[in-house]
C-alpha positions as CSV (number, residue, x, y, z in Angstrom):
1,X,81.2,20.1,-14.6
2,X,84.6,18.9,-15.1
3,X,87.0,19.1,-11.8
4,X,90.0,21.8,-12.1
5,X,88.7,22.7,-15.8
6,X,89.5,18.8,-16.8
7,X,88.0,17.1,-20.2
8,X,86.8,18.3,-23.4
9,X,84.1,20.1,-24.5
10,X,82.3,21.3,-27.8
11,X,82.5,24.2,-29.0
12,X,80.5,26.5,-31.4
13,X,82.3,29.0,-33.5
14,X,79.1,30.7,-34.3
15,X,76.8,30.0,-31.6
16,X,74.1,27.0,-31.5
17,X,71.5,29.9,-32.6
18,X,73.0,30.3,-35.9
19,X,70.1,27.6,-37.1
20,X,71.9,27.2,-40.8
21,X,75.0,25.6,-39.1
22,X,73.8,24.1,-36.1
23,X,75.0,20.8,-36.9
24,X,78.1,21.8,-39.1
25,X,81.2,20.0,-38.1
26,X,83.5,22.9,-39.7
27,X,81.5,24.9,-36.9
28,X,82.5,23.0,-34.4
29,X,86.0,22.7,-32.0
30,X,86.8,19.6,-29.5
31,X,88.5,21.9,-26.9
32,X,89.7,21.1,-23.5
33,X,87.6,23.1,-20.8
34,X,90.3,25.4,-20.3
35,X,90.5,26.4,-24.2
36,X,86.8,26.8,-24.8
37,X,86.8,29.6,-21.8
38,X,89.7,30.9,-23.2
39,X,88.3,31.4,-26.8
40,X,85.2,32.6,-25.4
41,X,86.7,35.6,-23.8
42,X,89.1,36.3,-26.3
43,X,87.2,36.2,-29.6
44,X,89.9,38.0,-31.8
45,X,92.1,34.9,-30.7
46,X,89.2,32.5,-31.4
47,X,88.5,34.0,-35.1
48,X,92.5,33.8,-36.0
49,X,93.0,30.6,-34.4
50,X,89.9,28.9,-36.8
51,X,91.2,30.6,-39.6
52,X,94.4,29.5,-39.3
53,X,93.0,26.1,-39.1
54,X,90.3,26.2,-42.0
55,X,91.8,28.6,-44.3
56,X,90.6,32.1,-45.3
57,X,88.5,30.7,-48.4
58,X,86.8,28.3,-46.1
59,X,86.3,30.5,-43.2
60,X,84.6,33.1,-45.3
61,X,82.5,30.6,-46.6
62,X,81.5,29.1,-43.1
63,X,80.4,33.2,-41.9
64,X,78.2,33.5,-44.9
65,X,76.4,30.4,-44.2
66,X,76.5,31.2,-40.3
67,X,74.6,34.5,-41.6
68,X,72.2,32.7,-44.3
69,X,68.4,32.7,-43.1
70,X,67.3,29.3,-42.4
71,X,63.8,28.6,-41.2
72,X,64.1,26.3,-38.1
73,X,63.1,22.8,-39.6
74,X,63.1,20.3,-36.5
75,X,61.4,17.5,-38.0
76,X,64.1,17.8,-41.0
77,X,67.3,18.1,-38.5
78,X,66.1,14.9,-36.5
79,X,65.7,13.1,-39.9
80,X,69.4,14.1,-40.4
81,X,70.5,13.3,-36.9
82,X,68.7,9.9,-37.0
83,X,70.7,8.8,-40.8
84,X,74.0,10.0,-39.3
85,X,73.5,7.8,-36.0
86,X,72.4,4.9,-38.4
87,X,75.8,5.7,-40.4
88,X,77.6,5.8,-37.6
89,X,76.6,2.5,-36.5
90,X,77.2,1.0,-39.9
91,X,80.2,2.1,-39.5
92,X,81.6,0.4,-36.1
């Protein structure tokens, strides 16, 4: 862990379980350490802040896929994780 809440974290609007935007990058923050615990005991503050940031339209958007059944597919997300490392690495 970091020292005196120091460095950055991820962090997961809708939490890592929400299998139909696991990897989404509207899901996700960079937040210092101090912020993530922050939003994650103040929720309300968390939900206004991101849509402040997104946008209503695109919010709304982001909690319906959140909520969309997805069958876990792990074979599928580590072909997806393997082409955007590859793209990444095109792209240095």
């Amino acid at each position: 862990f970091f020292p005196e809440g120091k460095g950055l974290t991820v962090s997961h609007y809708w939490s890592r379980g929400k299998e139909a935007i696991r990897f989404s990058e509207e899901n996700c923050d960079i937040l210092c350490v101090s912020c993530h615990q922050w939003f994650e005991e103040h929720k309300t503050e968390y939900e206004q802040w991101k849509t402040e940031k997104m946008g209503v339209k695109a919010f709304n958007l982001l909690m319906l896929e959140a909520h969309r059944y997805k069958k876990r597919d792990d074979k599928l997300d580590l072909l997806i994780i393997r082409e955007l490392m590859k793209s990444q690495k095109e792209l240095q």
